[in-house]
Phi, psi and omega in degrees: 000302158350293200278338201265314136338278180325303192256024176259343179270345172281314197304325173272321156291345158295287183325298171330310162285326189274018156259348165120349175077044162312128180286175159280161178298340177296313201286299192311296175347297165287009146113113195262164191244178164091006184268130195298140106133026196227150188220120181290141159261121177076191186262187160287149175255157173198166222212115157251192231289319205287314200279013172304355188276313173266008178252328177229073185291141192074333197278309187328291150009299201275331208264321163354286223263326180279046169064065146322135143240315170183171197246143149252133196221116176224162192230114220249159180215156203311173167288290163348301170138184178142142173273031128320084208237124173251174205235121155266133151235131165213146183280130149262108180262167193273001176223151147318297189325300195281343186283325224265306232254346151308294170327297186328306186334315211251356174272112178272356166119141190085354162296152181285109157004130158295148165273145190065039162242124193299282179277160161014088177211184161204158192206127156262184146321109181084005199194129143234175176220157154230179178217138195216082164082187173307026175259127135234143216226142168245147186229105185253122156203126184259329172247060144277153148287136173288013168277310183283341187266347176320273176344296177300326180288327164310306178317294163329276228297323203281329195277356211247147174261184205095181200214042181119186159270128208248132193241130190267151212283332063054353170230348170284339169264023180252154199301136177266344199280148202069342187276155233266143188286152190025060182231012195272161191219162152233128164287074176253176186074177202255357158235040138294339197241327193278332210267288178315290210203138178282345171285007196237009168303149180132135177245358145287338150276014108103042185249150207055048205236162123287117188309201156263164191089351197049045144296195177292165185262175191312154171222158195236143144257114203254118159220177192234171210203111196284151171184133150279135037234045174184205196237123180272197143225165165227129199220127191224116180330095147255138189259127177286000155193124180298132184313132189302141184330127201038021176279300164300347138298321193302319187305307181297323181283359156289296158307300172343302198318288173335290206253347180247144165233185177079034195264150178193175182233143168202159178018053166063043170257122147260120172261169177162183209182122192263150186332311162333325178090355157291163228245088141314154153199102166239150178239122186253152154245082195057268177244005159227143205233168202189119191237138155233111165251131209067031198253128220275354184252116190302294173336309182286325176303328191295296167343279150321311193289309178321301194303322153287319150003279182262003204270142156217116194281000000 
């Protein structure tokens, strides 16, 4: 029995190392250490729901509405010595899901991956971010290489617990063919939805609204979808409770109005078309709602709106 203890505990510090020697979220929080060739400086600062206000001013509005709990922001310079300093943040949210719809806010489609980072991530000039479990995380240098901040967000990544990027399910209907790679988005709150499209404005879409029962409040799904000679979007609507027969066409038929011309309605479509001559669409189905904007091939607009529609997730 002895030996057989003795190997169920190698056995369990092996896995453990093949997960990368991930912390509990307290430990990360408070600012993980141990990243190669990098030395934390000062403390970590952390932040809950009032002060976030004051670390991201104007912003707060957006990280909110995905179940916040708190930030950590520690600030690390080479091992070595060096004026090089990278800024770590990282969102602890209350699900992968609200973590994934943080991430989401900065992508427009088409980033490159960090290189070695396992989950969800990108790397720009000065910057990458991944998303891990309920984590999200930024890795800020401006005066880096994007070789040093990969290495560094992979380090992160290995310290972070979870088991990957958890993606809401809820993304799964929207059409893959055409859609532009990391451009999908989830949306909650109303200025997370105004920041996507002035068409999705409006307190007839009930978004950061609580349904009845305190469900959850409407939420969005976004990608964005290529045809020459540009770039469309699709956005497809779910209501924690659907909105009454005609409050929310009159809203849309409004904005149309506003923002479009050539607007009309058949077979429970509103249409319009912007000086480009690019194809609006919007559609309701019960607790789903359905937008195609800009879409410059008519046929593929039609197509798409049916086609999220009718997907059954």
């Amino acid at each position: 029995m002895r030996r057989h203890v003795i190997l169920a505990l190698g056995a369990a510090a092996v896995l453990a190392a093949c997960r990368g020697g991930a912390q509990d979220a307290a430990s990360l929080m408070r600012g993980p250490d141990g990243i190669p060739g990098w030395a934390r400086t000062g403390e970590t600062q952390t932040f809950n729901r009032e002060g976030l206000y004051g670390y991201i001013d104007g912003g707060a509005e957006i990280v909110l509405p995905y179940g916040f709990r708190e930030l950590s922001v520690s600030r690390y310079r080479p091992a070595g010595g060096g004026e090089k300093e990278i800024t770590l943040e990282i969102y602890r949210m209350a699900t992968g899901e609200d973590a994934f719809g943080l991430y989401a806010t900065k992508l427009e489609g088409g980033e490159a991956p960090a290189p070695g980072v396992l989950s969800d991530s990108w790397i720009v000039p000065g910057q990458a971010a991944l998303v891990k479990g309920p984590f999200t995380v930024n890795v800020l240098g401006p005066d880096c290489g994007e070789g040093e901040l990969a290495a560094f967000a992979a380090a992160v990544e290995r310290l972070v617990p979870g088991s990957g990027t958890v993606r809401p399910e809820g993304l799964g209907r929207l059409p893959r063919d055409g859609m532009v790679p990391s451009s999908a988005r989830f949306l909650k709150g109303a200025v997370a939805a105004a920041n996507e499209s002035p068409f999705l404005e409006g307190e007839a879409w009930g978004f950061g609204k609580p349904g009845a029962g305190g469900t959850a409040a409407t939420v969005a799904y976004t990608a964005k979808y290529a045809a020459d000679p540009g770039v469309s979007k699709l956005a497809l609507v779910a209501f924690a409770t659907a909105p009454p027969d005609g409050v929310l066409e009159e809203a849309v038929r409004s904005s149309f109005d506003y923002y479009l011309q050539d607007v009309r309605e058949a077979g429970g479509v509103i249409e319009g078309r912007n000086p480009a001559g690019r194809l609006f669409l919007f559609a309701r189905r019960g607790a789903f709602a359905a937008l195609v904007l800009g879409e410059p091939d008519e046929a593929a607009a039609r197509a798409r709106l049916e086609a999220v529609l009718s997907a059954r997730r």
